[in-house]
NUBA-762059 format. One record per atom (N, C-alpha, C, O, CB): chain; atom name; residue number from 0; residue in one letter; x, y, z. Coordinates in steps of 0.05 Angstrom, whole numbers, plus 5000, padded with zeros to 4 digits. Glycine has a CB too. Example, Ala and Ser with C-alpha at 12.3 -4.5 7.8 and 13.67 -1.06 7.14 Angstrom:
   chain   name   resi   resn     px     py     pz
       A      N      0      a   5264   4886   5156
       A     CA      0      a   5246   4910   5156
       A      C      0      a   5264   4934   5156
       A      O      0      a   5285   4934   5169
       A     CB      0      a   5226   4911   5181
       A      N      1      s   5257   4955   5142
       A     CA      1      s   5273   4979   5143
       A      C      1      s   5258   5001   5157
       A      O      1      s   5268   5023   5161
       A     CB      1      s   5282   4988   5114
***
This chain:
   chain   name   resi   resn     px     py     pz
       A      N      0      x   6062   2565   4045
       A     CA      0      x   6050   2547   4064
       A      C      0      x   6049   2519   4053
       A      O      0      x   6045   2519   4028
       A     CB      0      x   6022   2557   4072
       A      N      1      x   6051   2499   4064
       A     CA      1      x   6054   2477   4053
       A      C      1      x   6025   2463   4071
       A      O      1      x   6015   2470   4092
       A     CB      1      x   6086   2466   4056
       A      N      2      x   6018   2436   4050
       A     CA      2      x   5992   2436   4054
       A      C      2      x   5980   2405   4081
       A      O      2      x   5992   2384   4078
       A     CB      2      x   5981   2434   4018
       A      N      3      x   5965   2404   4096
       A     CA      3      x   5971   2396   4119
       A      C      3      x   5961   2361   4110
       A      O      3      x   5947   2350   4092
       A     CB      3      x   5954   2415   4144
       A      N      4      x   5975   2354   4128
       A     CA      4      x   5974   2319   4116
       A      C      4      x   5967   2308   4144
       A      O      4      x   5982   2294   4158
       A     CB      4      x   6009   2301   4100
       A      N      5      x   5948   2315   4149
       A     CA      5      x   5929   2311   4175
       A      C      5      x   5920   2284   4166
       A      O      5      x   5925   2276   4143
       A     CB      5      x   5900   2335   4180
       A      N      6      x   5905   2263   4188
       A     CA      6      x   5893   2254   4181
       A      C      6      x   5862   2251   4187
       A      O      6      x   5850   2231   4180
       A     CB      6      x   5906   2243   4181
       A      N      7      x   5851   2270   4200
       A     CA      7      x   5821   2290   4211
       A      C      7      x   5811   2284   4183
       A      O      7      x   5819   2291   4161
       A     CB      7      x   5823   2332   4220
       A      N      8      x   5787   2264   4194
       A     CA      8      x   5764   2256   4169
       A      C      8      x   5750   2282   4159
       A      O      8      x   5741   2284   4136
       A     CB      8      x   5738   2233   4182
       A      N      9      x   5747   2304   4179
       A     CA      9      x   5738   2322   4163
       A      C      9      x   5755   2342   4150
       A      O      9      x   5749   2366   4153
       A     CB      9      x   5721   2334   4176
       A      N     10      x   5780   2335   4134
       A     CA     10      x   5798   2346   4127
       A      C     10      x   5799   2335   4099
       A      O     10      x   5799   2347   4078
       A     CB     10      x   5818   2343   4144
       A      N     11      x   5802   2292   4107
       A     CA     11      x   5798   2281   4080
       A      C     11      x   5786   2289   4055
       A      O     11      x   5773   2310   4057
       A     CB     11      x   5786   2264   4084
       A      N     12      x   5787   2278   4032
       A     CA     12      x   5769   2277   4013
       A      C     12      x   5755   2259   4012
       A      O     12      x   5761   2236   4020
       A     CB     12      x   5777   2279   3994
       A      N     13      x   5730   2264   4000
       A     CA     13      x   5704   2253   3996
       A      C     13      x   5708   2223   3991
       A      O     13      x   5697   2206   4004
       A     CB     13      x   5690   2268   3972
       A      N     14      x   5728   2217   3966
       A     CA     14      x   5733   2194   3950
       A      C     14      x   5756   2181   3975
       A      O     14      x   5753   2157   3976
       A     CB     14      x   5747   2204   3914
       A      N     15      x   5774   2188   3991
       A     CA     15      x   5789   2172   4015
       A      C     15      x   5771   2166   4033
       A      O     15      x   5779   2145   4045
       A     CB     15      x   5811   2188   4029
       A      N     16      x   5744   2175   4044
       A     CA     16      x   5729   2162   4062
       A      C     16      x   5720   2143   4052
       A      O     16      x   5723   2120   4060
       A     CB     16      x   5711   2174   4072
       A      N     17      x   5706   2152   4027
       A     CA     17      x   5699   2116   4014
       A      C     17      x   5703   2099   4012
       A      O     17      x   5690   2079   4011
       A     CB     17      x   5697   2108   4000
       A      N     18      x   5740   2107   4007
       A     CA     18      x   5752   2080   4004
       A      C     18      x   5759   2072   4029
       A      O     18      x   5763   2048   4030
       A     CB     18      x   5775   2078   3987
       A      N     19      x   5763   2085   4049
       A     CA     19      x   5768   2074   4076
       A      C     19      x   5738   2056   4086
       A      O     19      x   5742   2035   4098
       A     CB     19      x   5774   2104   4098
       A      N     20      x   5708   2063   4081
       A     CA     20      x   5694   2053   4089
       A      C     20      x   5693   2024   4075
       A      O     20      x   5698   2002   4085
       A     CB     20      x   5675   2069   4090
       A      N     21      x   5687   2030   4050
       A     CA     21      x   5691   2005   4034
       A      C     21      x   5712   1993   4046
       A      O     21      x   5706   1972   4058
       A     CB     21      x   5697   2010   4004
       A      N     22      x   5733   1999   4047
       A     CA     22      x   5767   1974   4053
       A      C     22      x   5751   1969   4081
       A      O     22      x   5751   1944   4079
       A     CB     22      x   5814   1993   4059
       A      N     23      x   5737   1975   4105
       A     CA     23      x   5728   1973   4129
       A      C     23      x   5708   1947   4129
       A      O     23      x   5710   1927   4143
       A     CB     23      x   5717   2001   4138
       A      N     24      x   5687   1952   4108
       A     CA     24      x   5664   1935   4107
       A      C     24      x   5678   1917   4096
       A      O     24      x   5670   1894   4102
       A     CB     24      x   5640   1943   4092
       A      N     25      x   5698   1917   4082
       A     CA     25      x   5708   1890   4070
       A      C     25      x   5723   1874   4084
       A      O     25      x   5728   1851   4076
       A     CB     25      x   5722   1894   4049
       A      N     26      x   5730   1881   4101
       A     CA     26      x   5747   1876   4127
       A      C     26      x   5727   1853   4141
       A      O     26      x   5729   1829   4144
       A     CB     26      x   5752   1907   4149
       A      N     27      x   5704   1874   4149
       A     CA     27      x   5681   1865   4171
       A      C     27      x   5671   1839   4172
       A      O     27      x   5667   1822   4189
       A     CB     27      x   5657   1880   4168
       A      N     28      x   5664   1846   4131
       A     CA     28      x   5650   1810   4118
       A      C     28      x   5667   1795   4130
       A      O     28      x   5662   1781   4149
       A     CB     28      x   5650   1800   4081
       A      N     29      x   5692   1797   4115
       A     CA     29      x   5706   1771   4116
       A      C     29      x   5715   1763   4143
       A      O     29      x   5725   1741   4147
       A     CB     29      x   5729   1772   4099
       A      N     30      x   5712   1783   4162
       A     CA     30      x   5717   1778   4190
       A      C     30      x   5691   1759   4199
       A      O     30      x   5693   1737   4211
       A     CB     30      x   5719   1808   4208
       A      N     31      x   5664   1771   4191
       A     CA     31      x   5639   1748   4200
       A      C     31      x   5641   1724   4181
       A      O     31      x   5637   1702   4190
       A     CB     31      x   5605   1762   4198
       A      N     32      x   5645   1728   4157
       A     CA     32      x   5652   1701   4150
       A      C     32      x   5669   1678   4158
       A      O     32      x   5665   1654   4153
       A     CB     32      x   5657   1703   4132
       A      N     33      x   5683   1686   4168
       A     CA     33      x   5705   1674   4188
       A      C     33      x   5690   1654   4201
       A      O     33      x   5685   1631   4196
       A     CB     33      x   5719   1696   4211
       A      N     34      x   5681   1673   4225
       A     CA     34      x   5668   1669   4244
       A      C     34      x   5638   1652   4233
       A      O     34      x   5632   1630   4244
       A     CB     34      x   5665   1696   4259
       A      N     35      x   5628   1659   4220
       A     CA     35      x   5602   1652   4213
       A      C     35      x   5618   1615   4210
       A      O     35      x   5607   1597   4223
       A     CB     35      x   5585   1673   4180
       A      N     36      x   5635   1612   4198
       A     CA     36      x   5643   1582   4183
       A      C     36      x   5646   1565   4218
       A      O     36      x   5634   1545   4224
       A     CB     36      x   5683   1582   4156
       A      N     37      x   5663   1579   4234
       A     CA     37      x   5673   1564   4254
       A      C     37      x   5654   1560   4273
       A      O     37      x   5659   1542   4289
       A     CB     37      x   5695   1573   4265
       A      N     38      x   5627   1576   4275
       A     CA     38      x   5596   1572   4295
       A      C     38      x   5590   1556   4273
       A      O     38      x   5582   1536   4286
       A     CB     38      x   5569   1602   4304
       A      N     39      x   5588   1549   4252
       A     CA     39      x   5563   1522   4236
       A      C     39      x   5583   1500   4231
       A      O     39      x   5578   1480   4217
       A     CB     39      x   5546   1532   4197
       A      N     40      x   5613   1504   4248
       A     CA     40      x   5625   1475   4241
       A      C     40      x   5617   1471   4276
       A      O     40      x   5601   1452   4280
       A     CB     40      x   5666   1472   4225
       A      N     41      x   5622   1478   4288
       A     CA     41      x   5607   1471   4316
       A      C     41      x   5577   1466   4328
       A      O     41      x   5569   1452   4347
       A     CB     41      x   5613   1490   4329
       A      N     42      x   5564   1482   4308
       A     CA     42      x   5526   1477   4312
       A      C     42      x   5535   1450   4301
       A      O     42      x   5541   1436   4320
       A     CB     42      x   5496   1500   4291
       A      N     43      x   5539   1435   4278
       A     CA     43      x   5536   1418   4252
       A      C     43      x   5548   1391   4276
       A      O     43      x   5536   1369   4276
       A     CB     43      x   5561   1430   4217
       A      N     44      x   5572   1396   4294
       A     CA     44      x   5581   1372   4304
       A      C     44      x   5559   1371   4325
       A      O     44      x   5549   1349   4330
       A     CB     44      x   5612   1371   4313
       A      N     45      x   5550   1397   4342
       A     CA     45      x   5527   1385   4359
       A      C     45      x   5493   1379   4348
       A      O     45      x   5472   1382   4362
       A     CB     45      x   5527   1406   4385
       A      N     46      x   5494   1372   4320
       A     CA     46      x   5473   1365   4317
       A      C     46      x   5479   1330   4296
       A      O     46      x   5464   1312   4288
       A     CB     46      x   5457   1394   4303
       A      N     47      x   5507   1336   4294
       A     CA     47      x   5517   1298   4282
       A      C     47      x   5510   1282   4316
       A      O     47      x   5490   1268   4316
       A     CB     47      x   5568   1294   4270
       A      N     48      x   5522   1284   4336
       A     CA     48      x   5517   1283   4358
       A      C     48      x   5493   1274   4366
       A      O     48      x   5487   1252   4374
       A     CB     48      x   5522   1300   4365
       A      N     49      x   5475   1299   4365
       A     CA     49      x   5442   1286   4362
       A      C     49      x   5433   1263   4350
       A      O     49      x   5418   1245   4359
       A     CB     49      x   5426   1303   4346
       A      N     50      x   5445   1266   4329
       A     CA     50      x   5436   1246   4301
       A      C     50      x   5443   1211   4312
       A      O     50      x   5430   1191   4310
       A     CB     50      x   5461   1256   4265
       A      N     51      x   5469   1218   4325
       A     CA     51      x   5481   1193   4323
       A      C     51      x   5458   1185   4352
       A      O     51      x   5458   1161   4357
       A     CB     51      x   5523   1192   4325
       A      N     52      x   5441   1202   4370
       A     CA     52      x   5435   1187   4393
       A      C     52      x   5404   1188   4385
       A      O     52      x   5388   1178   4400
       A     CB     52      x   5444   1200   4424
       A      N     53      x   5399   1196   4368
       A     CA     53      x   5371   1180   4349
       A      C     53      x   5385   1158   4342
       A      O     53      x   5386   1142   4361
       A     CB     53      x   5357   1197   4318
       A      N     54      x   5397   1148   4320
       A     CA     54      x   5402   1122   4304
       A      C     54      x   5420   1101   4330
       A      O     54      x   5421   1076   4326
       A     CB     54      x   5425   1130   4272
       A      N     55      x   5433   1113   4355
       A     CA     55      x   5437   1087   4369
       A      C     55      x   5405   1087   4384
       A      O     55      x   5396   1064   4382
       A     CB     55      x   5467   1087   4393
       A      N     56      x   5387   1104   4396
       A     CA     56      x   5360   1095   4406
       A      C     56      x   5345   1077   4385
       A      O     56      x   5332   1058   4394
       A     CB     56      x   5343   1121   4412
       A      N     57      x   5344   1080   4365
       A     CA     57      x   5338   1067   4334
       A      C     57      x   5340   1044   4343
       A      O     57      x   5321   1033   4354
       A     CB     57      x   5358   1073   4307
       A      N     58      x   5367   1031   4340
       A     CA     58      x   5386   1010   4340
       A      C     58      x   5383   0990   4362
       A      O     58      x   5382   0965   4363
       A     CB     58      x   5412   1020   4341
       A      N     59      x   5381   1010   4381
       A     CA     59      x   5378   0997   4408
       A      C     59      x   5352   0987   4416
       A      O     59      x   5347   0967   4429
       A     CB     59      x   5385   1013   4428
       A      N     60      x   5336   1006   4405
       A     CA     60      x   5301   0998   4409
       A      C     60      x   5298   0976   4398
       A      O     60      x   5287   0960   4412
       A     CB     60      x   5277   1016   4396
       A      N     61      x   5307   0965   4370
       A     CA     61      x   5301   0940   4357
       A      C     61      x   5316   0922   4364
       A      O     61      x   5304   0901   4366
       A     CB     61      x   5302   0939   4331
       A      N     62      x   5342   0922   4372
       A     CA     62      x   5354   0893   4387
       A      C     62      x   5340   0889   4411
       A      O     62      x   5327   0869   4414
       A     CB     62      x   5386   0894   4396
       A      N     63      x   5342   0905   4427
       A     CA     63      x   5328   0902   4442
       A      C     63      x   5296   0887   4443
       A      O     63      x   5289   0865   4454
       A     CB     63      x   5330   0922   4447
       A      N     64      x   5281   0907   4430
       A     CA     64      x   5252   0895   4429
       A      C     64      x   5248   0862   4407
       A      O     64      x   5226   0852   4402
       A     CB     64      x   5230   0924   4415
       A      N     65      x   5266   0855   4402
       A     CA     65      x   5273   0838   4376
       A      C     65      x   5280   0811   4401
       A      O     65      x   5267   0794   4414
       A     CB     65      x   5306   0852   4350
       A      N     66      x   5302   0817   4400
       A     CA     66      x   5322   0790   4421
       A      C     66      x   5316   0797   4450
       A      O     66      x   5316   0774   4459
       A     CB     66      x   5364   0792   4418
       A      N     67      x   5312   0809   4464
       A     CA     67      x   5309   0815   4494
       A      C     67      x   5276   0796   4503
       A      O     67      x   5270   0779   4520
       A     CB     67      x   5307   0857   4499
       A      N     68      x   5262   0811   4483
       A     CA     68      x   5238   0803   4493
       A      C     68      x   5231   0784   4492
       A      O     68      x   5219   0776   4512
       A     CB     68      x   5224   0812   4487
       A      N     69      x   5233   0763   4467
       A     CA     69      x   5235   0739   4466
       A      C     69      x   5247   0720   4487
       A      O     69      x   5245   0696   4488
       A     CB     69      x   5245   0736   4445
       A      N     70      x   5261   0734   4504
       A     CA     70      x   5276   0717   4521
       A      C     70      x   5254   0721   4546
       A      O     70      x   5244   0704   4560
       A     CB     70      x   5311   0726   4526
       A      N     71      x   5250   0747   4547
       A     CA     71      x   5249   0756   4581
       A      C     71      x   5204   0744   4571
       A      O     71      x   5192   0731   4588
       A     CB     71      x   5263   0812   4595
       A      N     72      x   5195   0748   4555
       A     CA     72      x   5173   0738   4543
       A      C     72      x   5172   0717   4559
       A      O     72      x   5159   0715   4580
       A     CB     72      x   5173   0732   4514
       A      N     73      x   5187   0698   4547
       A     CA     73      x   5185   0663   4549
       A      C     73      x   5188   0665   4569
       A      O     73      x   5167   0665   4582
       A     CB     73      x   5203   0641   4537
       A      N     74      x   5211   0669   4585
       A     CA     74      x   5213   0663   4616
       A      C     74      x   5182   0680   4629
       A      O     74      x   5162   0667   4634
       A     CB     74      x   5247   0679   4631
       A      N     75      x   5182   0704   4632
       A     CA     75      x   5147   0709   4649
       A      C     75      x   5121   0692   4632
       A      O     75      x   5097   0693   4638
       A     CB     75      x   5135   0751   4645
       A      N     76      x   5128   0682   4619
       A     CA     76      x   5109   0657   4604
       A      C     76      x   5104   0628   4622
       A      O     76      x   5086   0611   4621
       A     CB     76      x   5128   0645   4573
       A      N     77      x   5124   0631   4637
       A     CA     77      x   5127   0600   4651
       A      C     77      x   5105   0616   4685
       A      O     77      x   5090   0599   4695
       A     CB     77      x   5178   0585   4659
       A      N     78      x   5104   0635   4695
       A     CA     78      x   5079   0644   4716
       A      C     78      x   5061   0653   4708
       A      O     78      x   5042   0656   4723
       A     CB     78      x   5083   0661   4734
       A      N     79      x   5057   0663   4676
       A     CA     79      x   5030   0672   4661
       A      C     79      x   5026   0662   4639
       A      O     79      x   5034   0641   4629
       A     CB     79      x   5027   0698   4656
       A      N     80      x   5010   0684   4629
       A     CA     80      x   4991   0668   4604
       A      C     80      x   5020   0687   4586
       A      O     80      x   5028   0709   4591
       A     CB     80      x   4944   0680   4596
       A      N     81      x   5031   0663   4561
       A     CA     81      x   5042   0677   4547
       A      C     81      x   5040   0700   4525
       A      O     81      x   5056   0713   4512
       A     CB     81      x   5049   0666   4543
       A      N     82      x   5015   0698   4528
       A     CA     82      x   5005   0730   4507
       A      C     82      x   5016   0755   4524
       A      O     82      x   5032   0771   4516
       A     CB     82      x   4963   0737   4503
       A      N     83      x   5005   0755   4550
       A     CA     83      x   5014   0775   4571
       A      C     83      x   5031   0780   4579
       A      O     83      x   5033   0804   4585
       A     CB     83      x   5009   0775   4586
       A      N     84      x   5055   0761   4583
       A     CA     84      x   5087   0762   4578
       A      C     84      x   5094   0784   4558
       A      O     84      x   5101   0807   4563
       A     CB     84      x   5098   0734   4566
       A      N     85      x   5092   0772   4533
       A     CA     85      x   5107   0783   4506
       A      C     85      x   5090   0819   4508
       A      O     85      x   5096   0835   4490
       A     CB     85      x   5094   0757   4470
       A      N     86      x   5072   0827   4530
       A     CA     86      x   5059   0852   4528
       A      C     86      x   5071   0869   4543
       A      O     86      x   5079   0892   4538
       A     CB     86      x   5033   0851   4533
       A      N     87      x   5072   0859   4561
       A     CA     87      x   5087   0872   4580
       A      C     87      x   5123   0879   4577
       A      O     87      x   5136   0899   4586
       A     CB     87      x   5080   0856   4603
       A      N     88      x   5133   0854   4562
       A     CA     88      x   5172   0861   4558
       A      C     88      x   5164   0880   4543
       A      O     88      x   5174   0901   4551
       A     CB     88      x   5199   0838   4541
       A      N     89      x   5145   0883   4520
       A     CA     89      x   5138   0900   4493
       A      C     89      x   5146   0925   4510
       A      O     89      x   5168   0936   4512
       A     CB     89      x   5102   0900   4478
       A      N     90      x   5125   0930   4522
       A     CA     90      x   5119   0962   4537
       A      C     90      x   5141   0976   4547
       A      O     90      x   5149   0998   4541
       A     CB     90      x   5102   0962   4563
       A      N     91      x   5152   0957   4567
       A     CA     91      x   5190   0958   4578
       A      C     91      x   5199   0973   4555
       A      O     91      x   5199   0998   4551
       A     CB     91      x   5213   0920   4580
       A      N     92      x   5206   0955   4540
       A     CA     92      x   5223   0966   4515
       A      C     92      x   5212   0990   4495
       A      O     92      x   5228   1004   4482
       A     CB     92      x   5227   0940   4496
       A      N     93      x   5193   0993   4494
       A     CA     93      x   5181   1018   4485
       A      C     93      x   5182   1042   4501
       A      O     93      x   5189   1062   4490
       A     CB     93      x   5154   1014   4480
       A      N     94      x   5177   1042   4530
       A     CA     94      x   5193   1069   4552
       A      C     94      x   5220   1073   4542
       A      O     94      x   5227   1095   4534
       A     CB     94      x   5198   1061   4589
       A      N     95      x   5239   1049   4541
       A     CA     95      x   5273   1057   4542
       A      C     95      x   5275   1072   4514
       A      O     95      x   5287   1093   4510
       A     CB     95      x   5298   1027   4543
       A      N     96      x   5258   1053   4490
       A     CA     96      x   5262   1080   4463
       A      C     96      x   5253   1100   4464
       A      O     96      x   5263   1120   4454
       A     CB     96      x   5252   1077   4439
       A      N     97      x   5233   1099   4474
       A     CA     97      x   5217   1137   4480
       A      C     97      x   5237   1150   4490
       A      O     97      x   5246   1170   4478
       A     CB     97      x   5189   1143   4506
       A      N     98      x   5248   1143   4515
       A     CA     98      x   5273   1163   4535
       A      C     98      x   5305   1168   4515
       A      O     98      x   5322   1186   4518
       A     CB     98      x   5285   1139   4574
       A      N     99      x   5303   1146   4495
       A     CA     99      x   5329   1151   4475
       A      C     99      x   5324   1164   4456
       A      O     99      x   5344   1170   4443
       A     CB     99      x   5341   1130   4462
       A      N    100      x   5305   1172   4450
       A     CA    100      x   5292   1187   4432
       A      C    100      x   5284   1216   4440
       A      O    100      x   5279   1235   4425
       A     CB    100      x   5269   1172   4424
       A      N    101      x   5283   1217   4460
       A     CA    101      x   5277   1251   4475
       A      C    101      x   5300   1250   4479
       A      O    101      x   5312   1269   4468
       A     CB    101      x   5256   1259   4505
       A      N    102      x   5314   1236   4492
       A     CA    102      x   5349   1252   4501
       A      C    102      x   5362   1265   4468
       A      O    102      x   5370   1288   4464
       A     CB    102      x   5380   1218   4516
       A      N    103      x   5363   1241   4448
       A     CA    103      x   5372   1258   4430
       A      C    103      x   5347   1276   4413
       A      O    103      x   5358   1293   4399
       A     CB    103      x   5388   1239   4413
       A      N    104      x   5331   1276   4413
       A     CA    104      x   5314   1311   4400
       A      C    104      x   5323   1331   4430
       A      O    104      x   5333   1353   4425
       A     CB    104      x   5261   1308   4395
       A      N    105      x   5320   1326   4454
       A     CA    105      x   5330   1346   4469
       A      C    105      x   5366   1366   4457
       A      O    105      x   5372   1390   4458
       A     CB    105      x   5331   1327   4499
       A      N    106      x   5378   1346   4450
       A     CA    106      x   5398   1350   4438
       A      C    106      x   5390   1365   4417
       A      O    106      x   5395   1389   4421
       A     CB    106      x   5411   1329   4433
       A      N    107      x   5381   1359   4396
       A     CA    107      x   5378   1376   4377
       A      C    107      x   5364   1403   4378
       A      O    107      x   5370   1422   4365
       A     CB    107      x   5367   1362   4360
       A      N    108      x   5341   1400   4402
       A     CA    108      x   5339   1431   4401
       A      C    108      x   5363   1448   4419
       A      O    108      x   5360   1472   4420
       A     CB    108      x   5309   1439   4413
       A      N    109      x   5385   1435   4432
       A     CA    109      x   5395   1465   4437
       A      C    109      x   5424   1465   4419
       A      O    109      x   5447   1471   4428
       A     CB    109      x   5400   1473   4474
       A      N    110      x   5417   1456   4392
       A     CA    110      x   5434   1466   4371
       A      C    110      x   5429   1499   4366
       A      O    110      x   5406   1506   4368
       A     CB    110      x   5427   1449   4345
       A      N    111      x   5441   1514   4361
       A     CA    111      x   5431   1546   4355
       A      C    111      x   5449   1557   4333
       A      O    111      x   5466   1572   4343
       A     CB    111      x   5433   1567   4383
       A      N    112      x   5450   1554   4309
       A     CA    112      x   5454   1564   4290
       A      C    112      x   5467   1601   4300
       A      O    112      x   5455   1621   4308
       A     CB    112      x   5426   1559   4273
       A      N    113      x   5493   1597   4296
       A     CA    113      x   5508   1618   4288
       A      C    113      x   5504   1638   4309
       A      O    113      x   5503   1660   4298
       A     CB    113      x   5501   1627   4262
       A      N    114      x   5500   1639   4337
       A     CA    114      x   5498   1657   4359
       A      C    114      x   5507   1684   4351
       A      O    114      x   5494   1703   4343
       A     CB    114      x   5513   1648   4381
       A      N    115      x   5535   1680   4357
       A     CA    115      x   5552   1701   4358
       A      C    115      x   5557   1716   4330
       A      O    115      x   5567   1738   4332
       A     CB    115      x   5578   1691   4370
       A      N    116      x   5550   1705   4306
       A     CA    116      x   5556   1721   4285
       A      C    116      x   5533   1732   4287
       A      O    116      x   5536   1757   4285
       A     CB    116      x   5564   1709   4259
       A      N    117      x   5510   1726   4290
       A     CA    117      x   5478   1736   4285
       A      C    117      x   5490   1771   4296
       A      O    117      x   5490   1793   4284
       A     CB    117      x   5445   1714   4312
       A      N    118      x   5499   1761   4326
       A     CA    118      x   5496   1785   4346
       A      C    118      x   5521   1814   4340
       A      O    118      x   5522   1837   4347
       A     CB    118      x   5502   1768   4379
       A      N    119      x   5542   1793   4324
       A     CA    119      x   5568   1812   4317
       A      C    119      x   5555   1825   4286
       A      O    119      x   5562   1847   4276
       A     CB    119      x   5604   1790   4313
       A      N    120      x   5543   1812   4278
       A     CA    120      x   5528   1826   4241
       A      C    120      x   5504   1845   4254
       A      O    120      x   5496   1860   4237
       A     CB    120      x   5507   1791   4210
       A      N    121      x   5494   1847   4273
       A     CA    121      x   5475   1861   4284
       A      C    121      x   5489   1895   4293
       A      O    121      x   5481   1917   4287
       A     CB    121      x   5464   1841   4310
       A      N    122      x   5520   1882   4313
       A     CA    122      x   5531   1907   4315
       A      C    122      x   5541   1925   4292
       A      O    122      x   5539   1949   4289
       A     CB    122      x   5550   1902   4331
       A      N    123      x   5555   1903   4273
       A     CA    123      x   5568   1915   4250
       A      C    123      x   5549   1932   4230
       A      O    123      x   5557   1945   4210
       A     CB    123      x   5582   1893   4235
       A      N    124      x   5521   1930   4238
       A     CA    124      x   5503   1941   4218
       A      C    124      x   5504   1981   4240
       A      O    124      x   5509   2003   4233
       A     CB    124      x   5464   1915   4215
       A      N    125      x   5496   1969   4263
       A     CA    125      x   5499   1996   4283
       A      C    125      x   5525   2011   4280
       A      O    125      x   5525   2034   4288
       A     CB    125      x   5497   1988   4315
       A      N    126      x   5543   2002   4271
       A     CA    126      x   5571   2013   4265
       A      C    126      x   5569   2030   4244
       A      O    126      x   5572   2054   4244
       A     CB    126      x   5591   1993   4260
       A      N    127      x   5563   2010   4218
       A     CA    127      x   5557   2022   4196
       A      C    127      x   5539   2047   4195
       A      O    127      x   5549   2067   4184
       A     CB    127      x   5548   2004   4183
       A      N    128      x   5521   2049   4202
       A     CA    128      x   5494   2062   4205
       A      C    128      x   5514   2085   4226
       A      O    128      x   5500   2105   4223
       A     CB    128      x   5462   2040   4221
       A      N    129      x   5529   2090   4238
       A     CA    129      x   5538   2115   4254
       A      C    129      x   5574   2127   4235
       A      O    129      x   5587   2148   4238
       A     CB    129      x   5543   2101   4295
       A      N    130      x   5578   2105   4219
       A     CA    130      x   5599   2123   4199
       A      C    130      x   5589   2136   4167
       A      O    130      x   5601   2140   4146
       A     CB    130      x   5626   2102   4192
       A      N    131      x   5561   2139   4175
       A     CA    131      x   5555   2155   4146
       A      C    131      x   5562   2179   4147
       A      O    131      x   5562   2192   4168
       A     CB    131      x   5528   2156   4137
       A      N    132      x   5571   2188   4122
       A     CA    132      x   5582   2210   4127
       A      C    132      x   5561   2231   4118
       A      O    132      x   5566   2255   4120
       A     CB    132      x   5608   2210   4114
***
């Protein structure tokens, strides 16, 4: 009789499942590592993104409240008292940075760190956990 070269895991030896599981898990990592790199180069650009619409609200709040007001100041200076002028452009310009400043933190919270690997390392653990032998 010659001897059967099946390939029925319950036929295998002990030491070929192992190494099949092992060569499998090693597979798996480097498959979520993959993946894990290409979700945090995509979270990372939508949170540079964010960043950059903080530092133009930044930017914009101070030219603005700097050179704008001084102008629009003086001119409502010439029908009022000029203290009250320079209070009121102030305020103007303090709403438009507040609203540049929530648009980009709105941005930043729907950055989400690594979705899909979280949820594929979640399955790969349920995988694992049903090829014990």
């Amino acid at each position: 009789m010659t001897a059967s070269t099946s390939t029925n895991h319950s036929e295998a030896p002990l030491g070929e499942l192992l190494g099949r599981v092992t060569s499998d898990l090693g597979e798996l990592l480097t498959t979520q590592l993959e993946l894990a790199k290409v979700e945090i180069k995509e979270e990372v650009g939508k949170a540079g993104r964010g960043a950059a619409m903080f530092g133009g609200g930044a930017m914009s709040a101070m030219f603005a409240l700097l050179l704008l007001s001084f102008a629009a100041a003086w001119g409502l200076g010439e029908v009022m008292h000029l203290a009250w002028a320079f209070v009121i452009v102030g305020a103007i310009w303090a709403v438009v940075a507040t609203a540049l400043v929530l648009s980009g933190r709105s941005r930043f919270g729907a950055v989400q760190p690594i979705p899909e690997t979280r949820q594929t390392l979640k399955e790969d653990v349920r995988w694992a956990q049903q090829q014990k032998i």
